[in-house]
Every structure is written in structure tokens, then in C-alpha cells.
C-alpha positions, 0 to 999 in steps of 0.5 A, spaced: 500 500 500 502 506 498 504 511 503 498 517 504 502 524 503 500 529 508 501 537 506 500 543 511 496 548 508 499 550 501 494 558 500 496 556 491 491 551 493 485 556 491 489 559 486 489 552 482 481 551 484 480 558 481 484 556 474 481 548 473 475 552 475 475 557 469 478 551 464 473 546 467 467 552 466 470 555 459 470 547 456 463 545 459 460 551 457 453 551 458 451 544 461 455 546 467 451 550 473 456 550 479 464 549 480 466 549 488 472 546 490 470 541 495 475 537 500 481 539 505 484 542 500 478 548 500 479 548 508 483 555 509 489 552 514 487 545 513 493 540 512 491 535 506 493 530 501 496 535 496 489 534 490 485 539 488 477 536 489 472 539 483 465 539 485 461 540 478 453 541 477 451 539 470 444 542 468 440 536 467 438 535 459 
């Protein structure tokens, strides 16, 4: 089994969700409601596993 890094709170975290957001929101166009940046890396001061979660609302069709 792999080891599980643990990282202190890293402030880049919110500026890499607010990029991936906007290239998620730019390629989904108009089938995406929402983007929110989810788990413990959107926890300000938080230690956490070093992956940035996406949270995406698709509009249902």
C-alpha cells in the first residue's frame, strides 16, 4: 500500500481551484451550473493530501 502524503496548508491551493475552475467552466460551457472546490484542500489552514477536489453541477438535459 502506498504511503498517504500529508501537506500543511499550501494558500496556491485556491489559486489552482480558481484556474481548473475557469478551464473546467470555459470547456463545459453551458451544461455546467456550479464549480466549488470541495475537500481539505478548500479548508483555509487545513493540512491535506496535496489534490485539488472539483465539485461540478451539470444542468440536467
Amino acid at each position: 500500500m502506498e504511503p498517504i502524503e500529508v501537506v500543511v496548508y499550501r494558500p496556491e491551493w485556491r489559486i489552482q481551484f480558481l484556474e481548473l475552475g475557469s478551464a473546467l467552466r470555459s470547456a463545459l460551457d453551458d451544461t455546467v451550473m456550479r464549480i466549488d472546490h470541495v475537500g481539505s484542500t478548500s479548508v483555509v489552514g487545513l493540512a491535506a493530501k496535496p489534490i485539488i477536489d472539483i465539485l461540478k453541477y451539470l444542468f440536467q438535459t
